[in-house]
N, C-alpha and C positions, 0 to 999 in steps of 0.2 A: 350494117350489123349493130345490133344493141349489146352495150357492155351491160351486164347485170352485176358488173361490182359497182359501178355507179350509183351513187347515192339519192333518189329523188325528193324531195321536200325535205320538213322538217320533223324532227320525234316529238310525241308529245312534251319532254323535259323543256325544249327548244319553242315548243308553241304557248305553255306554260311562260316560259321567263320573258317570251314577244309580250304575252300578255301585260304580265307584270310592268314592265317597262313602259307600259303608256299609261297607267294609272298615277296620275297624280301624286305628288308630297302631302299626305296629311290626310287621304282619302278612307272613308272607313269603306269595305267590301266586303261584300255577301261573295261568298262562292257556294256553289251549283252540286250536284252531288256527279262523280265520274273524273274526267280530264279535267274540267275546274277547280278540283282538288287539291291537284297540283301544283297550281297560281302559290299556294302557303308557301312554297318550297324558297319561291324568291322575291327578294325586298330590295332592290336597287339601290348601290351605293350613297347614300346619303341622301337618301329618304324613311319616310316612315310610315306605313302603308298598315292599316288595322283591319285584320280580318275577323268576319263575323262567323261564325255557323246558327243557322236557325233555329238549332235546340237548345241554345241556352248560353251563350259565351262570344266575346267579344276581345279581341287578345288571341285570336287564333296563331299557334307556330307552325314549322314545318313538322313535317312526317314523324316520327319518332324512329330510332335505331330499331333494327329487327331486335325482337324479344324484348324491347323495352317500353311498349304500348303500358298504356293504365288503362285496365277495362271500366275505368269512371271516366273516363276521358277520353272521347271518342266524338266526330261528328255527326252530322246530318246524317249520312250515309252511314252510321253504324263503325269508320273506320276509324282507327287510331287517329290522334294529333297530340300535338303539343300545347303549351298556352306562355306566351310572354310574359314577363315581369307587368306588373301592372294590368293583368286582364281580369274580367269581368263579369262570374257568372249569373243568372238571372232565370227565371222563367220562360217557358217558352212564346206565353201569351204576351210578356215582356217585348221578349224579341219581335212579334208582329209587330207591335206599337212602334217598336223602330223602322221597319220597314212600311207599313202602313201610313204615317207618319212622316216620309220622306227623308227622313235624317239617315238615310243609308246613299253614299256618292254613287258609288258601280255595283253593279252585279255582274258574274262572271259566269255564266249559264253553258249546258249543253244543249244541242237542239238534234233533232230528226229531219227537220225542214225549217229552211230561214227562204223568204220570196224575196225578190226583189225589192220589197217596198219595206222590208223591215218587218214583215210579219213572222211569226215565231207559233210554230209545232211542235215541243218535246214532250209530249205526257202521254200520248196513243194515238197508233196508226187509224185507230177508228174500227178498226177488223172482229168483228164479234167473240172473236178467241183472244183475242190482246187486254193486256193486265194493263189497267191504267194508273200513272202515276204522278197524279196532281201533285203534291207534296207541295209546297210553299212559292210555286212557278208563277203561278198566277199574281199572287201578293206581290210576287217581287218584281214585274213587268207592270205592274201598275203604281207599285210606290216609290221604286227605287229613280233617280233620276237620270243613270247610264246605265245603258241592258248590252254588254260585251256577251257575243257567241264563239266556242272554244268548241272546236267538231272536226272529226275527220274527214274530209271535200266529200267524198263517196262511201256510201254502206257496203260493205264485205260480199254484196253482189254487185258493184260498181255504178248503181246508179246514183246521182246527184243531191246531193241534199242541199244544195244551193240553188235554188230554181223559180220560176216566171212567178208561177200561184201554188201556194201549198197546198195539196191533199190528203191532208192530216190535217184532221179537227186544232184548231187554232190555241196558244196559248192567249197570243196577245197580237193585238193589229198594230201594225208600223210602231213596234216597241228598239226594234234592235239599232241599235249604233255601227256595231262594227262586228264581222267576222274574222277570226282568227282558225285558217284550216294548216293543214299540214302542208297543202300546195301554195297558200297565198294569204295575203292580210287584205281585206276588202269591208271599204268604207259604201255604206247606203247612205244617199240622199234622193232627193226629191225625184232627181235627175238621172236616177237607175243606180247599179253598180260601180265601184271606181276600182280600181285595182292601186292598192297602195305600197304593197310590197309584193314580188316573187320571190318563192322559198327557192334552195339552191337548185343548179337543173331544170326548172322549172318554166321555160318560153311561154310566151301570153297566148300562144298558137295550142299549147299543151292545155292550158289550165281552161281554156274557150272549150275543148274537146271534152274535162270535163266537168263542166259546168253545166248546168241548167238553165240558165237567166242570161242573156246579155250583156255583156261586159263592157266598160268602157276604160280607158287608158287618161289617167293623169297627164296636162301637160304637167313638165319638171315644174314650172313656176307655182304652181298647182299643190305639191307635195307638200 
């Protein structure tokens, strides 16, 4: 019998703060427009973590209180944010040059399709009716020097967004380092899939089912 008060994976808030927690002390990051948004909300005890948005600011904070948005103050994605003591606004041709230029540590992206090998789909299905949305994806899988993916395992018809080869026209080939899904944290190398953490609930038998790609299992020494 399945309990459905049972809790499976993790919420976005919780796949957000996973994120956060492996970016480095001192690291300046892009985040992605969607769930990557999120990543602003958390800064890990006694570190210090510089968020960018691509339209002009560097000094990114968290969300801002409901009603208390500045409509000058807004990121990539048009939503509200905050900005820290000491940030930094600039042009946007600006902001390329720092991504361009490699002076940006991680990017914190959403995807449609991540392959096995670290290749990376999010701007269109490819479908003739599909709105395409380059926006700054491209720049930033080729400038940036850690491409983190932040995605829910499965699309809202439950097929795999983690899978063998993508079928979606390509952001970038073998750009991604790590995904972060709702069901699991999974490291790409050379050598396929690694499963690095299970979200709560979640057996390596469940997250195999579904998956698209191959999975393989850290030894502990390994982790």
């Amino acid at each position: 019998m399945i309990n459905n008060d049972i809790k499976i994976g993790w919420d976005r808030a919780e796949m957000a703060q996973k994120v956060a927690l492996d970016i480095p002390d001192g690291s300046y990051v892009n985040l992605g427009i969607g769930i990557p948004e999120l990543v602003a909300d958390f800064v890990p005890e006694g570190r210090e973590l510089i968020y960018q948005t691509e339209n002009g600011l560097l000094g990114m904070g968290p969300v801002p209180e409901e009603g208390k948005g500045d409509r000058e103050l807004v990121n990539a994605g048009k939503k509200y944010i905050t900005s820290i003591p000491g940030a930094a606004y600039f042009h946007h041709a600006d902001s390329f040059t720092m991504i361009r230029g490699g002076h940006i540590d991680v990017c914190v992206l959403g995807a449609m399709q991540v392959s096995k090998h670290g290749d990376l789909a999010n701007w269109s299905t490819g479908a003739k009716d599909a709105i395409p949305a380059v926006g700054g994806a491209m720049d930033l899988v080729a400038g940036v020097k850690r491409i983190f993916v932040i995605t829910q395992h499965n699309t809202k018809h439950g097929d795999p967004k983690i899978v063998e080869e993508c079928s979606f026209p390509l952001t970038g080939k073998e750009v991604v380092e790590r995904i972060y899904s709702n069901l699991a944290i999974l490291d790409i190398k050379k050598e396929g899939l690694f499963v690095r953490e299970l979200a709560p609930n979640v057996s390596f038998e469940y997250l195999e089912e579904h998956t698209g790609a191959k999975l393989n299992q850290y030894l502990k020494t390994q982790v």
